[in-house]
C-alpha positions as CSV (number, residue, x, y, z in Angstrom):
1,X,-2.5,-0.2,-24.9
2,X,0.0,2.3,-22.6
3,X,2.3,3.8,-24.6
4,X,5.6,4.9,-22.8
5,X,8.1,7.8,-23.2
6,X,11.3,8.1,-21.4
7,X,12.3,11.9,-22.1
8,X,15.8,13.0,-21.8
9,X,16.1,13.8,-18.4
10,X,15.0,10.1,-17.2
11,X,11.0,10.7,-16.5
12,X,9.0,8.0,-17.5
13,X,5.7,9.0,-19.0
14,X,3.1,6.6,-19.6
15,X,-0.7,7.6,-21.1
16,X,-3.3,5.2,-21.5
17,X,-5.9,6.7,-24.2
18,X,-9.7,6.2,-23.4
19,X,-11.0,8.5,-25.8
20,X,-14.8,7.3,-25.3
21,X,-14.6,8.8,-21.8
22,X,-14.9,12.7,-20.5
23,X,-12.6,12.2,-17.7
24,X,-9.0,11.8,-16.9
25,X,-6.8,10.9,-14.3
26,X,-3.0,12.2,-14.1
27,X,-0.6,10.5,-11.2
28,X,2.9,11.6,-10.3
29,X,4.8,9.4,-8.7
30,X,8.2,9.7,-6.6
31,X,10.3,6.9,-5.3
32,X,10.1,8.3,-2.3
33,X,8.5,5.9,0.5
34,X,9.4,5.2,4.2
35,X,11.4,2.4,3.3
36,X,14.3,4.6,2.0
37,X,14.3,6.9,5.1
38,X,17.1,6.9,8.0
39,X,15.5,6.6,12.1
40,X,16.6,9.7,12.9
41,X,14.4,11.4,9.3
42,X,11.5,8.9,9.7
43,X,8.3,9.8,8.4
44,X,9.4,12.6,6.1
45,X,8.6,11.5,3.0
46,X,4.8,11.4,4.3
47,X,5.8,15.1,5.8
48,X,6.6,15.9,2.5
49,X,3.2,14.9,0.9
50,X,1.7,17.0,3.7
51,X,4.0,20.1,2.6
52,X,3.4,19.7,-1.1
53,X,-0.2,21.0,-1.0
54,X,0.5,23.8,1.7
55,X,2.1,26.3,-0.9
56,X,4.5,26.5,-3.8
57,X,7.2,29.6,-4.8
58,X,3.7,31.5,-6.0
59,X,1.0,30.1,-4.9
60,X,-0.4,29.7,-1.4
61,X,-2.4,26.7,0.0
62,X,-5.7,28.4,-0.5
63,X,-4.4,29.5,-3.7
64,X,-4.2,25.8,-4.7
65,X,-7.2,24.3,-3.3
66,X,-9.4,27.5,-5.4
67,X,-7.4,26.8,-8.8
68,X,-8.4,22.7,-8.2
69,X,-11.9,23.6,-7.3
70,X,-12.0,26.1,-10.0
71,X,-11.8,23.5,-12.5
72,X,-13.5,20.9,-10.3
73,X,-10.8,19.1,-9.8
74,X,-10.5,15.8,-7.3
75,X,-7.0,16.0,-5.6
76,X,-5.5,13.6,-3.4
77,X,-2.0,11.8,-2.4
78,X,-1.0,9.1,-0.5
79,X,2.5,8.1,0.8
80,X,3.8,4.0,1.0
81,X,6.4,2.0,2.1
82,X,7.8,2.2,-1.5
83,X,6.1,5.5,-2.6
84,X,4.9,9.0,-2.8
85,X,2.0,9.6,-5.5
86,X,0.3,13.0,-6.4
87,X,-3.3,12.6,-8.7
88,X,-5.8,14.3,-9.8
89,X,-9.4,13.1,-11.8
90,X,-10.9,15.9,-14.0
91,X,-12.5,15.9,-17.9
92,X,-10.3,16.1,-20.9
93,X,-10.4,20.3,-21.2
94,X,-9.0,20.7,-17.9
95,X,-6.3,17.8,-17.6
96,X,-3.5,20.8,-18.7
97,X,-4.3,22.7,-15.8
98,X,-4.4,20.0,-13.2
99,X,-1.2,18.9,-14.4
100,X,-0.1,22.0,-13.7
101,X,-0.7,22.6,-10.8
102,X,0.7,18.9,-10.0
103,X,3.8,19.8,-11.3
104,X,4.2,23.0,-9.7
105,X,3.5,21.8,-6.0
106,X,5.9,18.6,-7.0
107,X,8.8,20.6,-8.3
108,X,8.6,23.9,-5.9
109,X,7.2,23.4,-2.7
110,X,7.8,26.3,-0.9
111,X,8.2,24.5,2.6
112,X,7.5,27.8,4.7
113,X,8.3,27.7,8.2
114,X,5.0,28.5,9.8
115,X,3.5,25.8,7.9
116,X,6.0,23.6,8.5
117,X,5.1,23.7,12.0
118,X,1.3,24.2,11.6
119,X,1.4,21.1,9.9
120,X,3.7,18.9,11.8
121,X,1.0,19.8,14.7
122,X,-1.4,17.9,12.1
123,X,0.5,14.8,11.7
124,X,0.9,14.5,15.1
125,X,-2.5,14.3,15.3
126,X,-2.4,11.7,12.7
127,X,0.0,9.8,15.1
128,X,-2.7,9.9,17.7
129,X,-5.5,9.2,15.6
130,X,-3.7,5.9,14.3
131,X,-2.9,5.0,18.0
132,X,-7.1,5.0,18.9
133,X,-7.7,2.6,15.4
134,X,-6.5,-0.7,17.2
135,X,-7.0,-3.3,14.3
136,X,-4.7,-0.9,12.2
137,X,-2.0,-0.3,15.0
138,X,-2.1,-4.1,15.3
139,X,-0.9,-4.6,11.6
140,X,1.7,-2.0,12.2
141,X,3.1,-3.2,15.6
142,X,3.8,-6.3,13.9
143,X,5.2,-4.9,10.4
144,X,7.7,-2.8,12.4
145,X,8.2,-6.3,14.5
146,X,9.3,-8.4,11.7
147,X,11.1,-6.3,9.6
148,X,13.0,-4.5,12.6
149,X,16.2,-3.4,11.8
150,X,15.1,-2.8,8.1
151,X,13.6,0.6,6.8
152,X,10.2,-1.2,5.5
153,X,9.8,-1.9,9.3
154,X,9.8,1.7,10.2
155,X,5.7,3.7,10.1
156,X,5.2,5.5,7.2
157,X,3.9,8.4,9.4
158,X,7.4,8.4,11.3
159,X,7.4,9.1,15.2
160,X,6.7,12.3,16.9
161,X,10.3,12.3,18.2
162,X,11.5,11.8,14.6
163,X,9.2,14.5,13.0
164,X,10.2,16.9,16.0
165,X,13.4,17.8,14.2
166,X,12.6,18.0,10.8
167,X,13.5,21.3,9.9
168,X,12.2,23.2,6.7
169,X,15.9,22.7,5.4
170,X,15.7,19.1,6.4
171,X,12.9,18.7,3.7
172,X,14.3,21.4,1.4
173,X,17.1,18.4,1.5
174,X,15.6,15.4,1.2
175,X,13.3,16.4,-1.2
176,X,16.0,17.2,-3.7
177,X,17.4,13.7,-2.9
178,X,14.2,11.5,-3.8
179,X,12.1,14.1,-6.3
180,X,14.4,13.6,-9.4
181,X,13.8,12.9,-12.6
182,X,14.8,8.8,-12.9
183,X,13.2,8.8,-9.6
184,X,9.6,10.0,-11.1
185,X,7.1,8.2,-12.7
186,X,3.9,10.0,-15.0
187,X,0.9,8.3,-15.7
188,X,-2.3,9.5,-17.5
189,X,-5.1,7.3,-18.7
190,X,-8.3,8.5,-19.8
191,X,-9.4,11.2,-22.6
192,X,-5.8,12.9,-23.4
193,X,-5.4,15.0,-26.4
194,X,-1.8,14.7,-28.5
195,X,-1.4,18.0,-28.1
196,X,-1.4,17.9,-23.9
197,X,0.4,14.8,-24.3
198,X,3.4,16.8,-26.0
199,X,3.0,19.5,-23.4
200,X,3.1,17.6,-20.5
201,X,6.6,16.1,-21.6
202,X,7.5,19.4,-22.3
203,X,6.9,20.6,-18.7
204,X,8.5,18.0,-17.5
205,X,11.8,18.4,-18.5
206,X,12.2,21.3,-15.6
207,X,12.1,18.1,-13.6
208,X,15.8,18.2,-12.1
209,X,18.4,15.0,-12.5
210,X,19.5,12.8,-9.5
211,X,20.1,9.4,-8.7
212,X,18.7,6.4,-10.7
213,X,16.2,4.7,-9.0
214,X,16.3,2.8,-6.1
215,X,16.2,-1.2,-6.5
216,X,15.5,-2.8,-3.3
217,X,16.6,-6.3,-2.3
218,X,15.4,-9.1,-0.1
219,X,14.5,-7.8,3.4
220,X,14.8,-10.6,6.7
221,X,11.3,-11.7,8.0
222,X,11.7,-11.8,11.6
223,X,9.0,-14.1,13.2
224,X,8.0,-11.9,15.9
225,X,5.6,-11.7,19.0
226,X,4.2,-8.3,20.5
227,X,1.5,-7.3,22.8
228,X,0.5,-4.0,23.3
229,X,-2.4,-3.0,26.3
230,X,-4.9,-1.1,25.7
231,X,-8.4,0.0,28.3
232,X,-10.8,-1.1,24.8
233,X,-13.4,-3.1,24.5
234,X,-12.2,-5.9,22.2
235,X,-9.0,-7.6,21.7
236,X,-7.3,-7.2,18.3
237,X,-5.0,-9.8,16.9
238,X,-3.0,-10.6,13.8
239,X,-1.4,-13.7,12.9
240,X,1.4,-13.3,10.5
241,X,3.4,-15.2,7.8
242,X,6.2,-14.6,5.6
243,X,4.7,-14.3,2.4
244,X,5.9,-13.8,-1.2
245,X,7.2,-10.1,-2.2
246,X,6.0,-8.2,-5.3
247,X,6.5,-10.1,-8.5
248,X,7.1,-13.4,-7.3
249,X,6.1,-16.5,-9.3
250,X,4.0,-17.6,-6.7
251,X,1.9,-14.1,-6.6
252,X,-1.1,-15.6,-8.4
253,X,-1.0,-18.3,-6.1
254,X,-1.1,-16.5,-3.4
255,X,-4.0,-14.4,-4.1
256,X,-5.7,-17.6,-4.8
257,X,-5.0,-19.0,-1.0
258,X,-5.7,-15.7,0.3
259,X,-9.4,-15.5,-1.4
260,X,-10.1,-19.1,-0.3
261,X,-8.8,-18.7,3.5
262,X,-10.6,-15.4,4.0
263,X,-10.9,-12.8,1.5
264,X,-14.4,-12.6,1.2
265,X,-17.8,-13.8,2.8
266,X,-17.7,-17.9,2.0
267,X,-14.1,-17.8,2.9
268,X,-13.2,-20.8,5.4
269,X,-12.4,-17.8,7.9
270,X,-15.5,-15.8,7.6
271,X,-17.8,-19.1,7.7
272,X,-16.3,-21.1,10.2
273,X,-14.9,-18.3,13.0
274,X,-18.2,-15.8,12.3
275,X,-20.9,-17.8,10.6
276,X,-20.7,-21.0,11.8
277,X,-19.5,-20.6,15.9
278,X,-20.3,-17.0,16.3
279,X,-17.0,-16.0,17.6
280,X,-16.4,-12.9,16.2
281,X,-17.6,-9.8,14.2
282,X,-14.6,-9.7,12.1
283,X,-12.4,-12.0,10.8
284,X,-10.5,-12.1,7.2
285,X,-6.6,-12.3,5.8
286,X,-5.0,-10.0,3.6
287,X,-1.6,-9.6,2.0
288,X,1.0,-7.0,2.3
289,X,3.4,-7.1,-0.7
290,X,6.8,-5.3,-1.4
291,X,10.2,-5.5,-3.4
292,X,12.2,-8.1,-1.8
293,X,9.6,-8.9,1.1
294,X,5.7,-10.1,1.6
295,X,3.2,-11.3,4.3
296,X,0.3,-13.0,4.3
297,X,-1.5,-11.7,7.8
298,X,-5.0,-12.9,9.4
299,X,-6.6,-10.1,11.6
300,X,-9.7,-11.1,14.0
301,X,-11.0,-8.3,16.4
302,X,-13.3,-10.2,19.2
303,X,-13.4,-10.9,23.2
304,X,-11.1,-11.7,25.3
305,X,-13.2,-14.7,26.1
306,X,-13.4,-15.8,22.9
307,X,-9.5,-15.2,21.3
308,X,-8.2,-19.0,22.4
309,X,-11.3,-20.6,20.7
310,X,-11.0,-18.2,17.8
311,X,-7.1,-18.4,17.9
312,X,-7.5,-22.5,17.6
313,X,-9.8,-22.6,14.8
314,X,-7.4,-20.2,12.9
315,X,-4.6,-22.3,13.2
316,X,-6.5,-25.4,12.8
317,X,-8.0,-24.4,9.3
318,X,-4.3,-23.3,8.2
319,X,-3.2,-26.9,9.0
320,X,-6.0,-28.1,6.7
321,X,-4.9,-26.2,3.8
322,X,-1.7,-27.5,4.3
323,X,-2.8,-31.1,4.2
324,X,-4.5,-30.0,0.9
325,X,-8.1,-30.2,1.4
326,X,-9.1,-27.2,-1.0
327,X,-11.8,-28.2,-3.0
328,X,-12.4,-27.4,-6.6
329,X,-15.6,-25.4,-6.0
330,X,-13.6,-23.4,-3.2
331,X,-10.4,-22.4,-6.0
332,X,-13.0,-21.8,-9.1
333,X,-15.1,-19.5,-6.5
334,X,-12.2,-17.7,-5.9
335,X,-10.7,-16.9,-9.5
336,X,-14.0,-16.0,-10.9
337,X,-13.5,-13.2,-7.4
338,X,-10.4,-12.5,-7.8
339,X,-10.8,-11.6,-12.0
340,X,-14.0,-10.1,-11.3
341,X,-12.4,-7.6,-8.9
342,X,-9.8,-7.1,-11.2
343,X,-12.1,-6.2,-14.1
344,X,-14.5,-4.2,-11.7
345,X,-11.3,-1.9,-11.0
346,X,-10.4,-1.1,-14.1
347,X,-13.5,0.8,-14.8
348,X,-12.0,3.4,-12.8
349,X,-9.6,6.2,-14.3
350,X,-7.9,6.5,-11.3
351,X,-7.7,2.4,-10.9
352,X,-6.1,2.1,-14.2
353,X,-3.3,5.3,-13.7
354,X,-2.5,3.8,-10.3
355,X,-1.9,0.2,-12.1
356,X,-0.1,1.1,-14.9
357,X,2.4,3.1,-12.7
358,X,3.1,0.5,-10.3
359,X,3.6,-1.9,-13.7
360,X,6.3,0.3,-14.8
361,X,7.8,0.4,-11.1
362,X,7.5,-3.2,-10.5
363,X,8.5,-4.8,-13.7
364,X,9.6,-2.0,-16.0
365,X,6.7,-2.4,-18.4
366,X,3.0,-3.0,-19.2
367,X,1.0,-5.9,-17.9
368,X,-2.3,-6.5,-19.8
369,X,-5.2,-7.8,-17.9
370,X,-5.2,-10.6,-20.4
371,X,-1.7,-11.7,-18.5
372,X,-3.4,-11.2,-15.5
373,X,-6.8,-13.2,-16.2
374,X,-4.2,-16.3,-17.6
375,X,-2.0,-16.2,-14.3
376,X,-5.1,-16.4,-12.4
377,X,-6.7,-19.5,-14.3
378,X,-3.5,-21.2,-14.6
379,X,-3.8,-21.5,-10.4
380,X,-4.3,-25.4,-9.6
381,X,-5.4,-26.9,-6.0
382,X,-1.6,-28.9,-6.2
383,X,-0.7,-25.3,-5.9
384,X,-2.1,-23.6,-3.0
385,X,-1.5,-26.5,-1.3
386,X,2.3,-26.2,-2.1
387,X,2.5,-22.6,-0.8
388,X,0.2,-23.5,1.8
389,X,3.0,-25.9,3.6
390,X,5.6,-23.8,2.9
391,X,3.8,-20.6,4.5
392,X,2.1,-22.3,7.3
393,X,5.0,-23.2,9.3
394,X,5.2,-22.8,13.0
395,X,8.6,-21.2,12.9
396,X,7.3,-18.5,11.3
397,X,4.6,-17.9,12.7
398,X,4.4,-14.4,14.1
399,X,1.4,-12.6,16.6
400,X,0.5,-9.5,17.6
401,X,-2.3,-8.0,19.6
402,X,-3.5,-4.9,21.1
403,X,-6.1,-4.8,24.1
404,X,-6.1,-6.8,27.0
405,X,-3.5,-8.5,26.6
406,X,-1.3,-10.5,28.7
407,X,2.3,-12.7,28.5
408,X,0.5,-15.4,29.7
409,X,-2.5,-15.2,27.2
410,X,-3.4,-18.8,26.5
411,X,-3.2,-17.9,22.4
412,X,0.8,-17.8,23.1
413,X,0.8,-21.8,23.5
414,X,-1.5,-22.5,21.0
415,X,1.2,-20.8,18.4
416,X,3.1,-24.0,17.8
417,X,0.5,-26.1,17.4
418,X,0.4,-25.7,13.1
């Protein structure tokens, strides 16, 4: 059970106690994500996560990564579309110091100038790293595609022209904007004492007040086309749909359809395009999910000889889906996956802080797994099948590929045929 406490400056605290385990994991987390970012600041709330670990008001970036290792501490962030989240794994007797430390970096980052620019020098190497992982800059051609003209279509690592004139001031700024109080989210599951529990809220009153949090609304799919050439070996494509966002009814049903077209190895993608005719090393579909938007995407990374074949059995065994020709054996396969995966996860400290945080951010409170087990079994074939015509639709259909690629690539024609 997560127990929650909103303290009186708007932080919500939440602690899962797992008092037969050693270990604990501690997240903060700031609504702070490339979605609520203007063109002209894009990427800086990654730039921010960057800056957090390169020095506070007293303590220097080597001074923070010897206090972590000192209490052998596992550190890590990662910034989203929607968020910014700060964690740390270490036992029960040194959770109080890794908090922190946490705290410290999150409330006074010292956002030096040298470092500023060291580390702006890094990101653009990140920039150029992304650019040379195709089947990733494939997905992100085509976000940015069909959600142009809305911030969840902008990269989450922002542009080099964009990061050029972010100033130390500039984050100064924008970190006092987004790294307030209702704005944060703490979550803690593993062994936690009372005691820390109490001194964690504590601490975390000297987070500072701001705006409420941000509630985001429903975001235009644009069905979208884009080809980008590049000299590499393979040509990397991405067929996407408009999905269903974060929340939705239909979320269970959608994982469902996922699994069964091609979330795993008997999926219809995986056997028929790899196994079965050989046309491809990879091949499976995943779903992006956000407040007010979704998309269900299938990636295959294969020859330019082989993409129109590969292209055609795609579509073709979306069309069968649609005519509703999931079998029983194919949707129980894929719950026992799908609640396997989920149970399998939760084993993990870091797993279950990451979950319970994004609860609280997506629907305001705790979802057991027992909701989540039922929502799965209650998944029928009449279902999929019902999402399936509604998502496979020609006129919203979307494609992108990276390699070489041409306007007249024979995969363009095939797209109305679904």
């Amino acid at each position: 059970m997560v127990e929650k406490r909103v303290l009186n400056n708007g932080v919500r605290v939440l602690i899962e106690k797992l008092p037969h385990l050693r270990s604990c994991a501690v997240g903060i987390w700031a609504e702070s994500g490339s979605r609520h970012e203007t063109p002209d600041v894009s990427g800086i709330s990654h730039f921010i996560e960057h800056m957090l670990f390169k020095g506070t008001e007293t303590k220097s970036a080597r001074d923070l990564a010897c206090a972590f290792d000192e209490i052998g501490g596992q550190v890590n962030a990662f910034t989203s579309r929607d968020h910014t989240c700060y964690y740390a794994r270490t036992t029960d007797e040194h959770l109080m110091r890794a908090f922190t430390l946490l705290l410290e970096m999150y409330v006074r980052p010292a956002f030096d100038k040298k470092e500023t620019d060291l580390e702006r020098g890094v990101i653009f190497e990140e920039i150029d790293m992304y650019e040379d992982t195709p089947d990733d800059l494939c997905s992100e051609l085509l976000s940015q595609a069909i959600y142009k003209g809305d911030p969840l279509g902008m990269p989450v690592l922002g542009t080099k022209e964009s990061l050029s004139g972010i100033t130390p001031e500039t984050l100064r700024q924008y970190h006092a904007k987004r790294y307030t109080a209702e704005r944060t989210v703490v979550s803690i599951c593993g062994k936690v004492r009372d005691g820390d529990i109490d001194r964690i809220c504590a601490l975390l009153e000297s987070v500072p007040g701001g705006g409420p949090p941000t509630r985001d609304g429903a975001v235009k799919y644009i069905p979208s086309v884009v080809l980008k050439r590049k000299k590499i070996e393979q040509n990397h494509i991405v067929l996407g749909f408009e999905g269903v966002p974060l929340g939705h009814p239909d979320r269970f049903v959608m994982q469902a359809l996922n699994n069964v077209l091609g979330a795993g190895m008997s999926s219809r993608l995986f056997q028929e395009v790899r196994e079965k005719h050989g046309l491809c090393y990879s091949v499976y579909s995943y779903c992006a999910n956000y407040e007010g938007a979704g998309m269900l995407g299938i990636y295959t990374g294969l020859s330019a000889e082989n993409e129109k074949d590969a292209v055609a059995m795609i579509l073709s065994i979306c069309k069968k889906m649609k005519k509703g020709d999931v079998k029983e054996e194919e949707l129980s396969r894929s719950r026992e996956q799908l609640k396997t995966t989920l149970l399998m996860g939760m084993e993990s400290t870091v797993s279950r802080m990451t979950t319970i945080a994004r609860n609280e951010m997506v629907y305001g409170r705790e979802v057991s797994e027992d909701e989540l087990i039922e929502g799965i079994n209650s998944v029928t074939r009449e279902d999929i099948t019902r999402l399936a015509k509604r998502v496979f639709v020609p006129e919203k259909l979307s494609f992108s590929a990276v390699g070489n690629v041409s306007k007249k690539s024979d995969c363009l024609g095939l797209l109305k045929d679904l």
